[in-house]
One Martini backbone bead per residue (centre of mass of N, CA, C, O) as a GRO file, in nm:
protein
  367
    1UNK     BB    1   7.441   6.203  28.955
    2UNK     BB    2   7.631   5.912  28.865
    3UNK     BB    3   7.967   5.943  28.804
    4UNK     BB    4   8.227   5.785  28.587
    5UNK     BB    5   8.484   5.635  28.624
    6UNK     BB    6   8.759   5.639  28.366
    7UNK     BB    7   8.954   5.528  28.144
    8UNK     BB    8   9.196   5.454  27.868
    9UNK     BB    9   9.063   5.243  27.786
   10UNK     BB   10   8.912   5.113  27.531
   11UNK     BB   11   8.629   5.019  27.703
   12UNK     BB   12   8.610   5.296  27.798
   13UNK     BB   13   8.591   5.460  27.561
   14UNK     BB   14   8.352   5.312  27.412
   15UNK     BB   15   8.144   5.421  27.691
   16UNK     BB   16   8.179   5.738  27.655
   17UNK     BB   17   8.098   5.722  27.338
   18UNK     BB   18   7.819   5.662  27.382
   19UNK     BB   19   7.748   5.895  27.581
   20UNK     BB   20   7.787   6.111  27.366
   21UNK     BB   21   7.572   6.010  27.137
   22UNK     BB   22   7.331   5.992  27.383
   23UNK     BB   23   7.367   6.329  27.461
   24UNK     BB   24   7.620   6.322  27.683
   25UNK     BB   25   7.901   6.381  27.959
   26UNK     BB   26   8.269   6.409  27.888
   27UNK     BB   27   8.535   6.394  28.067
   28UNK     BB   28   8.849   6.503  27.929
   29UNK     BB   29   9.198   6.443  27.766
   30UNK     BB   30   9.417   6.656  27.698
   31UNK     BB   31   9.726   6.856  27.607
   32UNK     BB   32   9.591   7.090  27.808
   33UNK     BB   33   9.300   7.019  27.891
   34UNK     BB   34   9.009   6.950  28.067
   35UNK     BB   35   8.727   6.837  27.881
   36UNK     BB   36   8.376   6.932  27.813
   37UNK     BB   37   8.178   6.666  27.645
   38UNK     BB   38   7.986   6.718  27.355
   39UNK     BB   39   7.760   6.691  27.030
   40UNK     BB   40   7.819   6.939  26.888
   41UNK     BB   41   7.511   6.895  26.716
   42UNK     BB   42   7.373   6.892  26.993
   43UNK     BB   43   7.203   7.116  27.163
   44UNK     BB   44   7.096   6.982  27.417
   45UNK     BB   45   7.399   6.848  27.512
   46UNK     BB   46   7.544   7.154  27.521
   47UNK     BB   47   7.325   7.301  27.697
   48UNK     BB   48   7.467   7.103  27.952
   49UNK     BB   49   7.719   7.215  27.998
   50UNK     BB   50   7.627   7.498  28.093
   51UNK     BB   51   7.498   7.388  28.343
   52UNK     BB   52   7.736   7.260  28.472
   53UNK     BB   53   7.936   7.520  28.429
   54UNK     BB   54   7.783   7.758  28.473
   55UNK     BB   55   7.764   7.896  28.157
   56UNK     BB   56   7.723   8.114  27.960
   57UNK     BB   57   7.557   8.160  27.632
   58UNK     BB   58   7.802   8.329  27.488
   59UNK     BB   59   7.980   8.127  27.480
   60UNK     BB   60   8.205   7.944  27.319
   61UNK     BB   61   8.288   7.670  27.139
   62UNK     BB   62   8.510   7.413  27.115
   63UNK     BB   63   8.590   7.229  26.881
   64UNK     BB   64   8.652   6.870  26.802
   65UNK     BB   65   8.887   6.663  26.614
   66UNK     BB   66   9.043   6.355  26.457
   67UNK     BB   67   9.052   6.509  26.184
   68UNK     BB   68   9.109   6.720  25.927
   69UNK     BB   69   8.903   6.647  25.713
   70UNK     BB   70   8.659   6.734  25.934
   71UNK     BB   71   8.623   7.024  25.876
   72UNK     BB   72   8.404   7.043  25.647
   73UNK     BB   73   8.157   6.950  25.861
   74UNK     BB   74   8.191   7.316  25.963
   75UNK     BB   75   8.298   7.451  25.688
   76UNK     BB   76   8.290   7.588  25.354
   77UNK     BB   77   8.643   7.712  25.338
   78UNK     BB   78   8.970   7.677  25.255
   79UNK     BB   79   9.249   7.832  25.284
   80UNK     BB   80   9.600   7.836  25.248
   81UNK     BB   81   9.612   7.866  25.536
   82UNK     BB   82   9.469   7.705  25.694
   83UNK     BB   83   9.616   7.444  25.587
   84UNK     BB   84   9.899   7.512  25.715
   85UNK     BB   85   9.801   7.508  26.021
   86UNK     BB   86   9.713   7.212  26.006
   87UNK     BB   87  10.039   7.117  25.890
   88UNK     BB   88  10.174   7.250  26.144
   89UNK     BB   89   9.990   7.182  26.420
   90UNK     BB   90   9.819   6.924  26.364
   91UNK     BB   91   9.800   6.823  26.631
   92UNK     BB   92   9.713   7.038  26.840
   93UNK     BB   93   9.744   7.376  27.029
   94UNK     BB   94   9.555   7.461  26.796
   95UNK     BB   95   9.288   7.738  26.706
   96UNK     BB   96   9.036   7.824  26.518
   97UNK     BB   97   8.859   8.013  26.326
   98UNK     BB   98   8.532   7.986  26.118
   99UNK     BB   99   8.332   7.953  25.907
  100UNK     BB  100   7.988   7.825  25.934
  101UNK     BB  101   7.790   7.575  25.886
  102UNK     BB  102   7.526   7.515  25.868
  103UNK     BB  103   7.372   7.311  26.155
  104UNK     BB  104   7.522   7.427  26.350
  105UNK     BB  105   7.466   7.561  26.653
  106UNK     BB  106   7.425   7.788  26.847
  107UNK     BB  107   7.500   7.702  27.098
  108UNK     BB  108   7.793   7.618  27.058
  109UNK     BB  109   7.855   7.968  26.892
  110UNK     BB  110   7.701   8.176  27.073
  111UNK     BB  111   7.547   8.270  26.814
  112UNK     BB  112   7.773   8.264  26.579
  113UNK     BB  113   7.921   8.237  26.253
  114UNK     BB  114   8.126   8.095  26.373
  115UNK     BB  115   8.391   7.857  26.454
  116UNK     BB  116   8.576   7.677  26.665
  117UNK     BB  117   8.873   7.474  26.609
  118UNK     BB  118   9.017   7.124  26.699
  119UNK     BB  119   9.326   6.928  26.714
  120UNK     BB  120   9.414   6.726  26.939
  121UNK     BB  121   9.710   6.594  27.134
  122UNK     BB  122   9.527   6.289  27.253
  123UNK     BB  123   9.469   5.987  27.199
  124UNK     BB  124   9.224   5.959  27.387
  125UNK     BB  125   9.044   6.198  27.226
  126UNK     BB  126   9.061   6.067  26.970
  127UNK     BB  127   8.928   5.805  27.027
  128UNK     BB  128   8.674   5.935  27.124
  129UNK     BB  129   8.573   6.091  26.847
  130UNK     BB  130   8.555   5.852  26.677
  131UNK     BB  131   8.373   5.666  26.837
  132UNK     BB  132   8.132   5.915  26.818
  133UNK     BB  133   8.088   5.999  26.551
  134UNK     BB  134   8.162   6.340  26.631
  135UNK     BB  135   8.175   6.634  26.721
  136UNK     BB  136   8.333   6.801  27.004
  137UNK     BB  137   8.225   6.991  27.255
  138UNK     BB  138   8.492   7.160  27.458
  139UNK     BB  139   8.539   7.289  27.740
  140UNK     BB  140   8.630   7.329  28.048
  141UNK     BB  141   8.635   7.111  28.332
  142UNK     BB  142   8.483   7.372  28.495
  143UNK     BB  143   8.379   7.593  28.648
  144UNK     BB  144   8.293   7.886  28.589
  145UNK     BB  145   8.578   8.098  28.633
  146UNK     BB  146   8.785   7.845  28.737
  147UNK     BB  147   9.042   7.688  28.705
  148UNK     BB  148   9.192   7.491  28.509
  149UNK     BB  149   9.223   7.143  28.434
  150UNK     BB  150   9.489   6.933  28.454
  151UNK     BB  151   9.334   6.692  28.648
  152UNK     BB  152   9.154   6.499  28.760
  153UNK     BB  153   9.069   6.598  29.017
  154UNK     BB  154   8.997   6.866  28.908
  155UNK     BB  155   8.736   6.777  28.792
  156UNK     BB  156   8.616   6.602  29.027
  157UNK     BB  157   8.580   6.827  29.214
  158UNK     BB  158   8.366   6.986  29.018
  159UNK     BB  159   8.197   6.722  28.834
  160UNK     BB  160   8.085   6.545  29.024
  161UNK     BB  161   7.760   6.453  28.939
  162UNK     BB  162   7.717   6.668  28.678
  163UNK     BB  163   7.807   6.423  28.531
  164UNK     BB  164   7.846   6.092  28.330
  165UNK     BB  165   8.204   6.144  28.273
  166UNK     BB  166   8.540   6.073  28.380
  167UNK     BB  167   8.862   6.069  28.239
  168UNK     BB  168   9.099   5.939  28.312
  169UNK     BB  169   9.438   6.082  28.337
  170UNK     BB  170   9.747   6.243  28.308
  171UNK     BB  171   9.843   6.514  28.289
  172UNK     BB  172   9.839   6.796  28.119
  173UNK     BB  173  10.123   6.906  27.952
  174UNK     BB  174  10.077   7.189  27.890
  175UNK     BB  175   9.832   7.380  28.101
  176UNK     BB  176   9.704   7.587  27.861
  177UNK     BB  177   9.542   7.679  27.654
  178UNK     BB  178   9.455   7.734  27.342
  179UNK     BB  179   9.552   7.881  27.076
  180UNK     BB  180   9.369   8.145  26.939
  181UNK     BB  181   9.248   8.188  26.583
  182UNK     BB  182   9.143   8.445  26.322
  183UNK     BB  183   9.036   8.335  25.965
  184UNK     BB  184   8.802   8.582  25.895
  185UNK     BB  185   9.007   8.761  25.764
  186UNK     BB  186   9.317   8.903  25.647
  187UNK     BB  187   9.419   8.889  25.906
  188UNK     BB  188   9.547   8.682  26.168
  189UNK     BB  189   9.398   8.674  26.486
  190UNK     BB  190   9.453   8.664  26.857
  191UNK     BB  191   9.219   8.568  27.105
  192UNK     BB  192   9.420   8.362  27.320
  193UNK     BB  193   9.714   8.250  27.395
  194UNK     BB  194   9.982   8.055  27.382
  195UNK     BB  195  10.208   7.797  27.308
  196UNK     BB  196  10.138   7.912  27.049
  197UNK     BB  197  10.274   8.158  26.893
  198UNK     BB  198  10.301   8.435  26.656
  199UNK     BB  199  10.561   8.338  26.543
  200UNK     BB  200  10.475   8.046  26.474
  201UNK     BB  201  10.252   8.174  26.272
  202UNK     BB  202  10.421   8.333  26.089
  203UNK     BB  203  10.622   8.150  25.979
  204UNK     BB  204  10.428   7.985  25.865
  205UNK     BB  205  10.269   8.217  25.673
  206UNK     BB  206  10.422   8.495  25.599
  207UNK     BB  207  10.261   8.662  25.825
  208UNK     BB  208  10.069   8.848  26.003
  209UNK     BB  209  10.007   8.919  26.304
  210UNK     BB  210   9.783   8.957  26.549
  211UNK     BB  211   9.603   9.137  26.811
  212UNK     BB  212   9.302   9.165  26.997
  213UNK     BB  213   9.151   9.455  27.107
  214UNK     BB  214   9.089   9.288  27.425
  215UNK     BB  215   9.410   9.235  27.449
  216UNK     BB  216   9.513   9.540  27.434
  217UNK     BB  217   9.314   9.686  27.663
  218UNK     BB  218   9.436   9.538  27.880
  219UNK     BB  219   9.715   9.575  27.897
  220UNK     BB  220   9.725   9.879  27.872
  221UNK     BB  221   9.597   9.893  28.186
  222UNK     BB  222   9.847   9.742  28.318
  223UNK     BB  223  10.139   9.763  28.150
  224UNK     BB  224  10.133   9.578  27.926
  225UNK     BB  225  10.285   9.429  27.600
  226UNK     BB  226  10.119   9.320  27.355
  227UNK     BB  227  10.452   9.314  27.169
  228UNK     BB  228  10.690   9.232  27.379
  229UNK     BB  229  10.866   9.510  27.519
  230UNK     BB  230  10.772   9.593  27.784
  231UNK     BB  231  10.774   9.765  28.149
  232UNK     BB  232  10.644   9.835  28.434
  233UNK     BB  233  10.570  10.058  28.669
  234UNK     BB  234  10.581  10.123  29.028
  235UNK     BB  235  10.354  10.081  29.301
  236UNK     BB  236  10.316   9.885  29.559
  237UNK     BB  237  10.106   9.743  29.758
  238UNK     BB  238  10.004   9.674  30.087
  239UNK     BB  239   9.729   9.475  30.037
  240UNK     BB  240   9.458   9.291  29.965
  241UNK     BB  241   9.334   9.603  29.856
  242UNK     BB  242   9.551   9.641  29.634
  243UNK     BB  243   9.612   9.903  29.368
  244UNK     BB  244   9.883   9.973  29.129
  245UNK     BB  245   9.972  10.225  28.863
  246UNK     BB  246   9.644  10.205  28.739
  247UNK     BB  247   9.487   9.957  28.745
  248UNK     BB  248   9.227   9.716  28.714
  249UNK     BB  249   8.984   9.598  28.712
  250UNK     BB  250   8.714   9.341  28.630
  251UNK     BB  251   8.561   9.551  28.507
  252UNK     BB  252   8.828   9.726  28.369
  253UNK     BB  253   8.942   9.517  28.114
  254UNK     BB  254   8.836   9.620  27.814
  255UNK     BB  255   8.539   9.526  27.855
  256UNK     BB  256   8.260   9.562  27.707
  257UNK     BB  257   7.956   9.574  27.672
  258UNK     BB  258   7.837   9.313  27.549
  259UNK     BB  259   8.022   9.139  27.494
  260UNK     BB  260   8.125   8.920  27.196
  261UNK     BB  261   8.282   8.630  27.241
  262UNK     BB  262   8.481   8.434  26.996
  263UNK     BB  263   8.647   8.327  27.256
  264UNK     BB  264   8.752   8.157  27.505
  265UNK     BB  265   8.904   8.372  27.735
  266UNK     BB  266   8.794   8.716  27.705
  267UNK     BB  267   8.667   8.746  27.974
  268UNK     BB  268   8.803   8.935  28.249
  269UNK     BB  269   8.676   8.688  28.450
  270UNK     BB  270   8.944   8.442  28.448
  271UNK     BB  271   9.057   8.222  28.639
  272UNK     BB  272   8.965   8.208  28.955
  273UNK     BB  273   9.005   8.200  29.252
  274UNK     BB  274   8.914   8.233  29.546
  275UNK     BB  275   9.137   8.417  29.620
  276UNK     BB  276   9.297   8.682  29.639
  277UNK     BB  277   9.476   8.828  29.362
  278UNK     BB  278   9.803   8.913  29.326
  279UNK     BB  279  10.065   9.114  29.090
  280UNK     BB  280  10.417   9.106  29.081
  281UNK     BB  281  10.559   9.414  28.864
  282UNK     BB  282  10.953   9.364  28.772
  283UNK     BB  283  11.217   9.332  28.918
  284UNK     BB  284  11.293   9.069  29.030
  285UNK     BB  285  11.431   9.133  29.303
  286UNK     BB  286  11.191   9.346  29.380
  287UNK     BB  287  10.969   9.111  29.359
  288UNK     BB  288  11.089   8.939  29.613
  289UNK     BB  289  11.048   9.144  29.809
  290UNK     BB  290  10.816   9.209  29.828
  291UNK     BB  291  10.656   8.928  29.847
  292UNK     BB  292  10.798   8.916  30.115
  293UNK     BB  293  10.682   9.167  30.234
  294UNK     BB  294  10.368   9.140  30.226
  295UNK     BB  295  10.325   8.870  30.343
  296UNK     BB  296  10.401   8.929  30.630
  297UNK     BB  297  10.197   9.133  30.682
  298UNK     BB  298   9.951   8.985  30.630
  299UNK     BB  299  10.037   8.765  30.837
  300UNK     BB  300  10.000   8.986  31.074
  301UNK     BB  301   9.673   8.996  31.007
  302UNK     BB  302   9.580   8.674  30.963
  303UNK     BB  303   9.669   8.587  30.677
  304UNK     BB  304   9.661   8.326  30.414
  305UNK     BB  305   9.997   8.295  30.239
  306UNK     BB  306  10.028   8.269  29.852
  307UNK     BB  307  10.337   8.145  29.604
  308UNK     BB  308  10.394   8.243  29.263
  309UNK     BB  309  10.720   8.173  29.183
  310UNK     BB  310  10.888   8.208  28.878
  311UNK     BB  311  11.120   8.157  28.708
  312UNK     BB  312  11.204   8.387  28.499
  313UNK     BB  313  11.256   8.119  28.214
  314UNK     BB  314  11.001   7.963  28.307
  315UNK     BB  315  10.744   7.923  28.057
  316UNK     BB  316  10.668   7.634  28.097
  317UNK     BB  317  10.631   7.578  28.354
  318UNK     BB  318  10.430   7.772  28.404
  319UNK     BB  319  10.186   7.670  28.186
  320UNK     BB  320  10.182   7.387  28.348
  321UNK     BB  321  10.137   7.498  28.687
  322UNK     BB  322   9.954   7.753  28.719
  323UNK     BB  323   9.675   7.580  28.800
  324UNK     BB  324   9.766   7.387  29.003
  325UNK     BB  325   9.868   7.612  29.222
  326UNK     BB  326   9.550   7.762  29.222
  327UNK     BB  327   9.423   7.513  29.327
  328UNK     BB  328   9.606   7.418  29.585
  329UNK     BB  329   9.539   7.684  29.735
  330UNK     BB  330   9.266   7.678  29.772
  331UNK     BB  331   9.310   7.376  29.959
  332UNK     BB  332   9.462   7.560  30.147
  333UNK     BB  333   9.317   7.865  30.200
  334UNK     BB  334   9.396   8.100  30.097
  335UNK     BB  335   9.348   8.431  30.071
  336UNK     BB  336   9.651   8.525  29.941
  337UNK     BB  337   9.763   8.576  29.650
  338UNK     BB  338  10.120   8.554  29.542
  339UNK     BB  339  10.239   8.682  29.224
  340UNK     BB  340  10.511   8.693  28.940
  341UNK     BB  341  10.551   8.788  28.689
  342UNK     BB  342  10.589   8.744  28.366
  343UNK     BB  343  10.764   8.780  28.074
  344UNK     BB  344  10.614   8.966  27.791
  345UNK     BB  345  10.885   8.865  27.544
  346UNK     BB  346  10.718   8.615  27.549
  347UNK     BB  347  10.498   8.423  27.418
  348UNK     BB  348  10.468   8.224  27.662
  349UNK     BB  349  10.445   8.440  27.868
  350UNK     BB  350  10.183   8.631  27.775
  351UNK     BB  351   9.991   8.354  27.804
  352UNK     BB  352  10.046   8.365  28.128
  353UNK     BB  353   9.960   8.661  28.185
  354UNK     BB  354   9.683   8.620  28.094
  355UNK     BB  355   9.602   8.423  28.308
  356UNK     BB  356   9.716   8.625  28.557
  357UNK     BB  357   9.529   8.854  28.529
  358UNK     BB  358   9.251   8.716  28.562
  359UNK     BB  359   9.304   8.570  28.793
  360UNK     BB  360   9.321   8.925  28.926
  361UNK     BB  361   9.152   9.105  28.814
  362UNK     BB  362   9.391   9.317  28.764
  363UNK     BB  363   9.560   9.278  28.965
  364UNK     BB  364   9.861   9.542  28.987
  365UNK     BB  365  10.233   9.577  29.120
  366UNK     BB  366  10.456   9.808  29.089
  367UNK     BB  367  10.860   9.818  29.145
   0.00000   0.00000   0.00000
């Protein structure tokens, strides 16, 4: 297949949207990352994202929309929550979960009866939904389980060849995916965590908000504190094959068997660079000499180590950051990547925190 890179302007954007009308495949930019869109209605065409990105067929897809109104097409009924945060946050990086009217396909919602919906906060995005005059499923564009991409290159290096076109455009500029809620329950609950954090949730709700129990027993077992409370200890790993302090591997990450994830980026491994990558957490200064330790070793062992150490309190920063550096490091062929865990007592941390343990298969080291 021939894919066509395309721009923003006008007229690349209405043959983009042709080719999403007429079924086909067009990686797009949003303000989180760049999405792999196809017409969230047409099961056939939804098919093929799955094809190219070799997805699962039970993960879920994120439809975007361009307007709040269009919400219409996709729930049976909103409640006086949900158009809350429609007003506090769209467009923007918000996600909700909402029970589906007939008609969407299951293969959208991964044969779930929920839909997960969101309007994007990004120019080109919005124009390209509008003129395909249909709601767009778009996961990342990237192949599954892989650093999601945040930049055209790094779409172009997963998907050309494999889909019909991709719109070129600056960088992403939030850097991690949508923050995904579930308001399908009585209390709202994060299956997801992202840059809208849980506390901006509940300011906007003026009531509690959880976290999904797939995010606290991934947490609890690596000593990290979904509720942004806590600090774990224990021993430094000392090879590219070490895990410390009762650590889980990515098979082991509290998530079940047969586990049907309702939000894209809930199974245990996933953003996962090529190389093997340790997180080193602890105190600051403890964490800089570990991973100046660990470095030298393994490079004395022959492996080429690349190191992901963002300033303490850069949490947008490393949320922009964290994937293109994942991203970097793979062209860079490094064997093993150490990263400095970020804390999560910021809910932005935290959000950080959800994507570095994934992409580490829950290998964490503690000094």
């Amino acid at each position: 297949m021939k894919t066509k890179i395309l721009t923003t302007e006008e007229k690349d954007i209405r043959e983009a949207a042709k080719i999403i009308a007429k079924g086909g495949l067009v990686a797009f930019p949003t303000e989180t990352v760049y999405g792999l869109g196809a017409n969230a209605l047409d099961a056939d065409a939804v098919a093929k994202v799955y094809e190219a990105k070799g997805r699962p067929s039970d993960n879920p897809m994120i439809v975007h929309i361009a307007r709040a109104s269009d919400i219409g097409q996709l729930t049976p009924m909103l409640s006086e929550d949900i158009v809350m945060l429609i007003d506090n946050f769209w467009p923007g990086p918000l996600t909700m979960v909402l029970r589906k009217k007939a008609g969407i396909p299951d293969r959208t919602t991964g044969g779930l009866d929920t839909v997960a919906v969101r309007m994007p906060d990004n120019e080109a995005a919005l124009r390209l939904i509008t003129l395909a005059d249909c709601p767009i499923a778009a996961p990342s564009a990237n192949i599954s389980g892989s650093p999601s991409p945040t930049r055209a290159k790094d779409v172009i290096a997963d998907m050309d060849g494999k889909i019909d076109a991709i719109i070129e455009s600056e960088d992403c500029r939030v850097g991690i995916e949508s923050t995904v809620v579930d308001m399908t329950g009585d209390v709202p609950t994060i299956l997801r965590p992202g840059i809208i954090t849980a506390e901006n949730i509940e300011a906007a709700l003026d009531k509690e908000v959880r976290y999904d129990e797939a995010l606290l027993r991934g947490a609890e077992l690596t000593g990290i504190d979904p509720q942004l409370a806590a600090e774990g200890e224990g021993a430094a790993a000392d090879g590219v094959n070490g895990t410390a302090g009762g650590a889980a591997g990515a098979d082991e990450s509290g998530v079940a068997e047969g586990f049907r994830p309702k939000s894209p980026g809930m199974k245990s491994k996933h953003y996962a660079p090529k190389a093997q990558m340790t997180i080193i957490e602890g105190r600051r200064d403890k964490v800089k000499s570990e991973i100046e330790r660990l470095k030298a070793l393994n490079e004395r062992l022959g492996l080429k180590v690349g190191v992901i150490l963002f300033e303490e309190k850069a949490f947008i920063e490393a949320a922009h950051d964290f994937f293109s550096k994942l991203r970097d490091l793979d062209n860079e062929g490094v064997d093993l990547i150490l990263a400095g865990a970020m804390s999560d007592r910021d809910g932005v941390g935290f959000a950080v925190m959800n994507r570095m343990l994934k992409s580490a298969g829950y290998n964490i080291a503690r000094v």
